[in-house]
N, C-alpha and C positions, 0 to 999 in steps of 0.2 A: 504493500500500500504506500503513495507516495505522504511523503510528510510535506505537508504544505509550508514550513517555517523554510524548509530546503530551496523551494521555490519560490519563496520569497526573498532568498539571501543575495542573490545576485541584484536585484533592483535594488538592495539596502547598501551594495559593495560599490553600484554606480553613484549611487546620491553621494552616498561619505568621500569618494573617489574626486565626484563634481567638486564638492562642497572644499575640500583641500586647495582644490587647484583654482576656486577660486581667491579663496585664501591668499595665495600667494601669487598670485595678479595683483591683489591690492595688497601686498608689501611692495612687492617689485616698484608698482608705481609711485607709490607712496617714500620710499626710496630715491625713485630718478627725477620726479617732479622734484623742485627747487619749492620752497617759501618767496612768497610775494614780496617781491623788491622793489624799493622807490626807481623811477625812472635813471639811467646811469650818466653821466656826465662824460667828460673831455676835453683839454684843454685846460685852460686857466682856471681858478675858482674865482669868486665874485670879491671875498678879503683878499685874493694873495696878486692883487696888481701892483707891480713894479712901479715904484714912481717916475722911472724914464720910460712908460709908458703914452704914443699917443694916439693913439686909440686903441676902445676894447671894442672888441666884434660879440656877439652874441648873434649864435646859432642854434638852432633850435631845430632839430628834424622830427617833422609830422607822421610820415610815410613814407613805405617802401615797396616799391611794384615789382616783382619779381620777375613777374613774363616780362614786363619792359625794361627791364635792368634800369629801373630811376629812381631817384631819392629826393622828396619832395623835402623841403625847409622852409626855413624866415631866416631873414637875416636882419639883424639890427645894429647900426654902429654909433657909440656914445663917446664922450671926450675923455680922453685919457687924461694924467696930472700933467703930461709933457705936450698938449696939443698947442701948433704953431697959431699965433694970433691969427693967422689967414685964414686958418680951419685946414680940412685935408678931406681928401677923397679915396675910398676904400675898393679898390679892382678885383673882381675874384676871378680867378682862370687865367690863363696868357694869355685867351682871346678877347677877354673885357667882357664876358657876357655881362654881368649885373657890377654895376657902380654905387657908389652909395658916397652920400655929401655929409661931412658934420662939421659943424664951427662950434665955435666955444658957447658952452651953455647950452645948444642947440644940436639935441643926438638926430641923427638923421630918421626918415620916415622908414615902417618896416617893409622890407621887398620879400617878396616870393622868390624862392630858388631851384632847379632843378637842374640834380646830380647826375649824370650818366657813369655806371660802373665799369671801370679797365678792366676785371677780371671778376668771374663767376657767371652761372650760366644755372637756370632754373629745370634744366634737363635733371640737373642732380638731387632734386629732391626725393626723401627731406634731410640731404644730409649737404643742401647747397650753403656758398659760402660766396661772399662778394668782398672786393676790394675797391678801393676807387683814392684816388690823388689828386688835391686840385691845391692851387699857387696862390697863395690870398696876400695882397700888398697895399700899403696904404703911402700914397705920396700927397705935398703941399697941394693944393685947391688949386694954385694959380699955374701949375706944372703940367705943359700940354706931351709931356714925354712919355709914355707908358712904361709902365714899369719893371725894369728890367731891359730898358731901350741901355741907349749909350747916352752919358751924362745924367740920368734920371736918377731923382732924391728920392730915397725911400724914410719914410718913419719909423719908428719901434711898434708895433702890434701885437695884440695878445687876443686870444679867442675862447669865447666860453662856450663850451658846446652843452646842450644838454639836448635828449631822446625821447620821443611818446608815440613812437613809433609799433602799432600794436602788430603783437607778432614777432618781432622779431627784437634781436639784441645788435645793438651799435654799441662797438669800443672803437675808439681810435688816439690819436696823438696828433698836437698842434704844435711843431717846432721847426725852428730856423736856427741860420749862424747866433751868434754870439748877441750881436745887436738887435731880431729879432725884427729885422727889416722885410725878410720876405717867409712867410710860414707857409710851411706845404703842410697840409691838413691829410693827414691821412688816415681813413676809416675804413675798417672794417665791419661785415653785417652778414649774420646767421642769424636764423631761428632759434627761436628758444624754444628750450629743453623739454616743454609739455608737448609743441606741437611735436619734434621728433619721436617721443614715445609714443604717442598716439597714432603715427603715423606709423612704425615699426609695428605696433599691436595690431594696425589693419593687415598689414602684407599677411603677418601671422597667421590675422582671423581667414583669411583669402585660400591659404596654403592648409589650412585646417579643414573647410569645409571643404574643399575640392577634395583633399583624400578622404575625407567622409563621404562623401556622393562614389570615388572611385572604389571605397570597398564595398558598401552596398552594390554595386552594378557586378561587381565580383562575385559577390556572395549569392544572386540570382544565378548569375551566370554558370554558376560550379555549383547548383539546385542544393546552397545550403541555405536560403531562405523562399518563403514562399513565394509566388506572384503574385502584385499587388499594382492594379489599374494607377493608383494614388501616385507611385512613386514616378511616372509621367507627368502630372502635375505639380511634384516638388521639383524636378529637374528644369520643368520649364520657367518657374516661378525662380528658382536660384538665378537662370542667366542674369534675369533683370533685376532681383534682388541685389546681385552684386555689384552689377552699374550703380543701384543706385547710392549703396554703400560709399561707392568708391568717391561719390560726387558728396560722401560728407569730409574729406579732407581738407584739413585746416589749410588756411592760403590759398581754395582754390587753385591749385594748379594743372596745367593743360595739360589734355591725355599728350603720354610717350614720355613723359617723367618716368624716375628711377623707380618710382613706386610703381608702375604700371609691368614694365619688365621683368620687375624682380617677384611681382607675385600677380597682380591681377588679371593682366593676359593671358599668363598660367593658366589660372584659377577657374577664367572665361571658359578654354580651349577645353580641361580635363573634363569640364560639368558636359560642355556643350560634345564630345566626343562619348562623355556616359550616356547621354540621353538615345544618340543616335544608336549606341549599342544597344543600349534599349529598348528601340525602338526593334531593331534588328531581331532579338531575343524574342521579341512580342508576337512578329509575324512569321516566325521560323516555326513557331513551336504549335503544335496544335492543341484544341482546347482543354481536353485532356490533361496533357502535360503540361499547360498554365493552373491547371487545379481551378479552373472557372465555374 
């Protein structure tokens, strides 16, 4: 006679089994997720301006587009303790894109700025990374030479950078020669650290279910479980459950990212290659032998 406690052990060995492994899903993340940090800075701080200082810049990045490779900002520039009675004019880039005026007492108005990145490329997500370098100089007001021409005055400049740029982390470094006449701003921008474990636990979730659907199709296939109409309807419902998955990825980004190669095209291919096995299995066999 069968004991019914025996056939109940195996569904009590799954649940305890679930119940572990969810357990340590949330250590893990609990773990790699960071604590909420104030927005991070760069550059100068607001007490630590040199008094042969003549002007401070204030930087401020909003946003970061990652299909576009840009980095949206404000720029603000105010009078240092060392600013020439004429006032001075603040050039960013070698090409002059954005100018900015301030005279004494009078910090200039705030401009919109946008960064194109030297290096990084959003194919890599979520383990992309970006660089970018730009020339920031400030010469006298009445000086029609650009800076970095031949004969061109440059002033002492210092830059405050600070970040609120959701998603992502910017560190970077505002330094020059010794006088502090010309600063190459250079920043770095990655992702933070939720979005890439969230991002890694999709691939996982991806690579999970596909070999769940491919040992079921196995297990009909080699009649060790029965035939069940139903499981055409789970296989069709996964293709597009996993698109839809796939479109909750933090940052939006465009299919043929890293995340796409490394597991969801997989993920796509294994479901969509069980179904059609299944379909195969369905019409090969006669009724009979579907146990119908």
């Amino acid at each position: 006679m069968d004991d019914p406690a025996r056939e109940r052990r195996p569904s009590r060995i799954i649940v305890a089994g679930a119940a572990v492994a969810l357990v340590l899903v949330g250590v893990v993340v609990a773990l790699l997720v960071p604590r909420t940090k104030p927005p991070a800075g760069f550059g100068a701080r607001a007490g630590d301006i040199d008094p042969t200082t003549a002007v401070v810049l204030y930087l401020r990045i909003d946003s970061f587009d990652a299909a576009k490779g840009t980095l949206a900002a404000r720029v603000r520039a105010v009078p240092g303790p060392a600013l020439p009675e004429g006032g001075a004019r603040v050039v960013v880039g070698d090409d002059g894109r954005s100018e900015l005026k301030v005279a004494p007492g009078a910090p200039s108005a705030e401009q919109s700025l946008v960064l194109d990145v030297d290096r990084g490329s959003v194919s890599s997500y979520p383990f992309d990374r970006y660089d970018l370098e730009e020339t920031i100089a400030a010469v006298p007001t009445a000086s029609s030479i650009p800076p970095g021409g031949e004969g061109s005055t440059t002033l002492p400049l210092q830059i405050i950078g600070t970040t609120t740029a959701a998603g992502f982390s910017v560190s970077g470094t505002a330094g020059g020669g010794d006088d502090r006449t010309r600063v190459a701003l250079v920043l770095g921008v990655e992702r933070v650290r939720p979005q890439v474990v969230w991002a890694i636990g999709m691939m996982a979730v991806d690579w999970a279910l596909a070999i769940a659907v491919v040992a079921v199709v196995l297990a009909l296939a080699l009649r060790q479980r029965p035939w069940e109409t139903r499981h055409l309807a789970w296989l069709g419902s996964m293709i597009f459950a996993l698109a839809a998955f796939r479109n909750t990825a933090p940052g939006n980004p465009p299919i043929g990212v890293f995340l796409d190669f490394a597991a969801f095209f997989w993920a796509e291919a294994l479901i969509v290659a069980s179904l059609l096995a299944l379909v195969v299995i369905y019409l090969s066999r006669s009724r009979a032998d579907l146990d119908l």
